[in-house]
KEMARLO-983591 format. One line per field, with one value per residue (C-alpha): x, y, z. Coordinates in steps of 0.5 Angstrom, whole numbers, plus 500, padded with zeros to 3 digits. Example, Ala and Ser with C-alpha at 12.3 -4.5 7.8 and 13.67 -1.06 7.14 Angstrom:
REM residues 2
c1 <- (525|527)
c2 <- (491|498)
c3 <- (516|514)
REM end
This chain:
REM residues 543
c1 <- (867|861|858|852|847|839|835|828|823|820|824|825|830|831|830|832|828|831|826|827|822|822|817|813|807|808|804|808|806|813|818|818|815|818|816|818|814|811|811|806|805|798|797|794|787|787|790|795|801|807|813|817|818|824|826|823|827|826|825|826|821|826|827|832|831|837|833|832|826|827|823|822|821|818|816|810|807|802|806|802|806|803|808|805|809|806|809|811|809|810|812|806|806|799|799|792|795|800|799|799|803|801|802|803|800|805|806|813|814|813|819|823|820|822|829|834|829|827|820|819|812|807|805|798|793|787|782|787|789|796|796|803|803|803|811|814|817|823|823|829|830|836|837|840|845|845|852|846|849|856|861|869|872|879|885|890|897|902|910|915|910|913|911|910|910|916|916|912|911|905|898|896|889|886|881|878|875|872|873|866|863|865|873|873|874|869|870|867|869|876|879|880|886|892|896|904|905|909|907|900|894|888|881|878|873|866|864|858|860|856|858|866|865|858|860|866|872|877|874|879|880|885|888|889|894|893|896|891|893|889|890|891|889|890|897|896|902|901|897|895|892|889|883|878|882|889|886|883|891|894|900|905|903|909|906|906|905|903|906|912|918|921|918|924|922|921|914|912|908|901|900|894|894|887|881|875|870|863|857|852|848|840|834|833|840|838|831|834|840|833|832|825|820|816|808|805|798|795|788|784|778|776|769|771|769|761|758|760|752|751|752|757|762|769|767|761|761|758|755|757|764|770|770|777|780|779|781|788|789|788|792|798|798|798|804|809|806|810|817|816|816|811|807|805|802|802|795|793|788|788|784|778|774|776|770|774|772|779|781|787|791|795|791|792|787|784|784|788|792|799|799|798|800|795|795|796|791|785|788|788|781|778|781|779|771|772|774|769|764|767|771|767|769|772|778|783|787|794|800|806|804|804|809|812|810|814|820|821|821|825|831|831|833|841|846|848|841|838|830|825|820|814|808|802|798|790|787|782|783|787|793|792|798|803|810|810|808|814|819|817|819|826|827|825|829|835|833|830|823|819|812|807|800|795|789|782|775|776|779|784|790|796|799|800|804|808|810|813|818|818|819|822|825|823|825|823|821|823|830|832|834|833|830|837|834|827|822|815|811|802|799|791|787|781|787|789|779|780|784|788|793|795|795|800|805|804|805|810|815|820|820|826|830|829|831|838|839|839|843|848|848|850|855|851|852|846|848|850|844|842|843|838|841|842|837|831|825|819|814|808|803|796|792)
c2 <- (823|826|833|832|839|838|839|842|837|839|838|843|845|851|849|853|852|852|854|851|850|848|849|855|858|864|869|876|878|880|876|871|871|873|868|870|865|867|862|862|857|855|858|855|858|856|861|862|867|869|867|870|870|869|874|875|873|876|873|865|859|855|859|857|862|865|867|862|861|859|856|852|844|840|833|832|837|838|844|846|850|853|855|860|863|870|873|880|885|891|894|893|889|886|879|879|885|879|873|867|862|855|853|847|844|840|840|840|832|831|836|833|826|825|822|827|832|834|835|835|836|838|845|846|851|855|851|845|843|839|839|840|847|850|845|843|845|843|844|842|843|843|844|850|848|851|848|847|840|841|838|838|831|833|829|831|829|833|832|834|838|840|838|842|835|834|828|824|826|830|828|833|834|840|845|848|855|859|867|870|877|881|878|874|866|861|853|849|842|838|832|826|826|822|821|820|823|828|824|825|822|824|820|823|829|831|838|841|848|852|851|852|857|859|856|863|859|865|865|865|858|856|850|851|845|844|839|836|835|830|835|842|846|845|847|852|849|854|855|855|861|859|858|852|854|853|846|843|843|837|840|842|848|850|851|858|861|868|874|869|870|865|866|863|856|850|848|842|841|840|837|835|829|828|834|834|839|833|835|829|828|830|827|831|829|821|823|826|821|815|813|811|810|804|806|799|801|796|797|795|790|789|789|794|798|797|794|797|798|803|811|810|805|808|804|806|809|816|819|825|824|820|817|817|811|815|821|818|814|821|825|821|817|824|826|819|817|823|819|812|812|808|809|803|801|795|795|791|788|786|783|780|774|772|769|764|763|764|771|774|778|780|780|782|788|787|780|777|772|773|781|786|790|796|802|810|813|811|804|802|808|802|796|798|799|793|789|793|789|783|782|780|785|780|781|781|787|784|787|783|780|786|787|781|782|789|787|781|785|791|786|785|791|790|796|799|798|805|805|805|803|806|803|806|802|805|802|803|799|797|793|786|782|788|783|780|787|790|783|785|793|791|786|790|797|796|795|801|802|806|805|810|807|813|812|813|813|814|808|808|809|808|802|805|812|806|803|810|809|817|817|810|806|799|793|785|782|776|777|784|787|794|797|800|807|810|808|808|815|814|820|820|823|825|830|833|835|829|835|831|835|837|828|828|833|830|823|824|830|824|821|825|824|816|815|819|815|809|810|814|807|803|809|810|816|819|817|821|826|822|827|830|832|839|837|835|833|834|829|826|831|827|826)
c3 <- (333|330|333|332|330|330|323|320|323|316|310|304|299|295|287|281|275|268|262|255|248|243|236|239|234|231|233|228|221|219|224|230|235|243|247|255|260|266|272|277|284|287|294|298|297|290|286|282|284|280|282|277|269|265|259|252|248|240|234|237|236|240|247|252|257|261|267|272|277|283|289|295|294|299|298|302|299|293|289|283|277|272|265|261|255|251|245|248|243|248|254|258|264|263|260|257|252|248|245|248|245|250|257|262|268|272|279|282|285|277|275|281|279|272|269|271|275|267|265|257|256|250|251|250|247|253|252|254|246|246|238|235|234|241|241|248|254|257|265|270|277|280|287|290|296|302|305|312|313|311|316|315|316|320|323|328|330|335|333|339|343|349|356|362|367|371|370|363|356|359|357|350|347|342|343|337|337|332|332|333|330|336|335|340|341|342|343|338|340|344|342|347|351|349|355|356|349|345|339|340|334|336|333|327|328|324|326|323|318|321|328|326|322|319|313|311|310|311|319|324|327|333|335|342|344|352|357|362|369|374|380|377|372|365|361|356|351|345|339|331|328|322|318|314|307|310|315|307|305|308|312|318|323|328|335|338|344|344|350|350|354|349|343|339|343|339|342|336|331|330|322|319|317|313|312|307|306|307|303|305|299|300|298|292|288|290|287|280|281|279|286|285|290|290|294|297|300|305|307|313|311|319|322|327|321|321|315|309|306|314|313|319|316|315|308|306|298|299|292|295|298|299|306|310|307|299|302|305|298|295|298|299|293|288|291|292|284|282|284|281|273|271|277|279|286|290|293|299|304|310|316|310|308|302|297|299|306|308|312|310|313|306|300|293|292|286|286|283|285|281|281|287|282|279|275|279|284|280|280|287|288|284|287|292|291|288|294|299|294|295|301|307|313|318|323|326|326|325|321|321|315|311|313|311|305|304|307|303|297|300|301|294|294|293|291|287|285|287|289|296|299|302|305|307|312|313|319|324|330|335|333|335|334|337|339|332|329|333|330|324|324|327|321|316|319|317|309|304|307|311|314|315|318|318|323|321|325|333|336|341|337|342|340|334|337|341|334|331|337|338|345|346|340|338|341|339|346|342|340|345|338|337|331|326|325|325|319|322|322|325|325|326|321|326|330|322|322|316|312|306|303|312|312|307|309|317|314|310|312|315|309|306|312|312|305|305|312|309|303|308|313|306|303|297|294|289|282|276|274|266|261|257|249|248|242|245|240|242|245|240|241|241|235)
REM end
């Protein structure tokens, strides 16, 4: 019996960051230098603000800094970090009176997307130089749990509970309270009624820890057991006085009941039969556990986008900016490239004329006909402006078969393995092939997947709010199936004023969410962190 509580609409996670290097120059005549790393965050305006400094330590070239940075982690957006190591040589607070012993550029997707969430990186001098003589750095992030999503798995029976009927066993239930600050009692939840019992089990309870007790173990909880009536009121039994900690030790209570005339009075037991303190796993630790996340990308090749060569096309190739579709791939390809190792795209079209004479509706991107595979951003950014130059705009709007085509390759996709699949679909029309698309979804919402279809241009974009199933869930006219879990988000670029980095954080906010409900669906817990050795070497620097 789940009781459910609402969530952020917009994910985040606190991360503690922890610092190490190796190799660092010496910057002193008579000793080694000091290093201390400050760390900076960009804000939103472009510049770079400190968000903390460990401390210096003396007269080491292989610092493993104690001081931790922590911050907030968001998936669905750019977070640019920059890691600074000085040579302290006094007390000044001004960082341009030491010497700089090198930095690193990164990002937090690529810290949180790496082996482990551990990042080792060259550093590199101020003009940008990698060479060996600046060493390395070791950055790895760890997340800080906020116990906001713990439950406390709990089963219940009653043994020799007495009745208050005449005739009967009496009919029990329990009401579970919780102490407030003022010292009174408030109801959290009540299990079923077991009737003609003084034996009663009632069914398994799920209640959120920061409605039983607002995550303090030592609260005061009661169990208050009562004995329901048809015509009149309720019977008060009798009660536990306990707390979170005294319920996570399996065991027997004796049943009281306070200002009694009898206080001697054997009014039964309620036991305890099963409790566990539950931590649903995050998307962080399935991340650093290596759950990869693989990016398909499908364009619209459709001729409601006007002739590529006209200044009005969504495709036209401005020499002095990028059009919607580029700045779609952009902005969401730079942050989900951080998550899959070897940061390979499959990048489609659809709705073209193939040089073939054929229109196809799911076509390799860069032409080939045996991979539709290519090589991070730029890869599908040159796919694409390839394809633009040889692929007939045609029709029509049609989506089934990408989605097909991701489908298939999420139902590879069989545990224990640990990866998902995310497609971005672009597209400027009304879709023209609803019900199959619909058939499609509801397939594919039991599997590893999620669908993010981003609208570009000013088209009637309805159908496409109908398809993220917000209001009302998907359900194939053709099978009376309903989808398994939410997996679609639309979100239209002209409502966001074309800003790509707003797109990327609209389109994919639910995606944290849709990854760790599909693994909890199929009781995937996220895997063992890999190690990283204590005596980590140093990369190759490039020559």
């Amino acid at each position: 019996m789940p009781i459910h509580q609402p969530h952020d609409a917009i994910p985040k996670s606190r991360v503690r960051l922890t610092i190490e290097c190796s190799g660092l120059s010496n910057k002193d005549t008579f000793s080694k230098s000091d290093p201390c790393c400050v760390v900076r965050l960009k804000s939103r305006d472009g510049r770079y603000v400190e968000i903390g400094r460990t401390e210096q330590i003396n007269n080491d070239l292989n610092p493993k800094f104690k001081t931790k940075i922590e911050t907030d982690y968001m998936f669905e957006e750019v977070q640019d970090l920059q890691f600074l190591l000085y040579d302290i040589d006094s007390k000044s607070a001004a960082l341009d009176d030491h010497d700089f012993l090198g930095s690193l550029d990164t990002s937090m997707g690529a810290i949180v997307g790496s082996r482990g969430s551990c990042l080792i990186k060259p550093l590199t001098g101020a003009k940008g130089q990698n060479e060996k003589k600046y060493g390395s750095i070791k950055v790895m992030a760890e997340e800080i749990s906020s116990g906001a999503g713990d439950t406390l798995k709990l089963r219940i029976a009653g043994a020799r509970l007495v009745s208050k009927d005449w005739m009967g066993k009496g009919d029990k239930y329990l009401v579970i309270k919780r102490q407030r600050g003022d010292g009174n009692f408030e109801e959290v939840c009540k299990t079923e009624v077991v009737k003609n019992s003084k034996d009663p089990s009632w069914q398994p309870l799920e209640i959120p820890m920061s409605q039983l007790n607002l995550g303090k173990m030592e609260t005061p909880i009661l169990l208050e057991v009562m004995d329901w009536n048809s015509v009149s009121a309720h019977d008060f039994i009798g009660q536990v006085l306990c707390t979170t900690n005294d319920l996570l030790q399996p065991r027997s209570f004796k049943v009281e009941k306070p200002k009694s005339k009898n206080p001697g009075k054997d009014r039964g037991e309620i036991i305890v039969q099963f409790c566990e303190l539950y931590h649903p796993p995050s998307f962080l630790e399935y991340i650093s556990g290596g759950c990869e996340i693989t990016v398909m990308m499908a364009i619209d090749f459709t001729a409601s986008n006007k002739p590529v060569k006209n200044p009005d096309s969504l495709h036209y190739m401005n020499p002095h900016g990028w059009n919607q579709y580029q700045q779609a791939i952009m902005s969401v390809g730079e942050i989900l490239d951080k998550y899959k190792e070897d940061q390979e795209f499959e990048a489609y079209g659809f709705g073209g004329k193939l040089p073939s004479g054929q229109v196809s509706h799911c076509f390799a991107l860069n032409g080939s006909t045996t991979s539709q595979t290519v090589q991070g951003v730029q890869g599908i950014l040159d796919a694409y402006q390839s394809s633009i130059i040889n692929v007939e705009l045609y029709g029509p709007t049609n989506f089934a078969s990408i989605i097909g085509a991701a489908t298939e390759a999420a139902a590879k996709i069989r545990p224990p393995k640990q990866s998902y699949i995310v497609l971005l679909i672009i597209t400027d029309g009304a879709i023209t092939d609803m019900d199959p698309t619909i058939d499609a979804i509801v397939r594919a919402s039991g599997l590893p997947l999620s669908i993010v279809i981003v609208g570009v241009g000013e088209a009637d974009f309805s159908k496409m709010h109908e398809l993220d199933g917000d209001d009302e869930p998907l359900k194939s006219q053709t099978t009376g199936q309903r989808v398994q879990r939410d997996i679609v988000q639309f979100v239209a670029f002209r409502d966001l004023a074309n800003d790509g980095p707003r797109l990327a954080k609209e389109v994919l906010a639910e995606i944290p969410q849709q990854l760790t409900s599909y693994m909890k669906s199929h009781n995937m817990k996220p895997m063992p962190r890999p190690q990283v050795s204590q005596n980590w070497a140093p990369p190759a620097a490039a020559g």
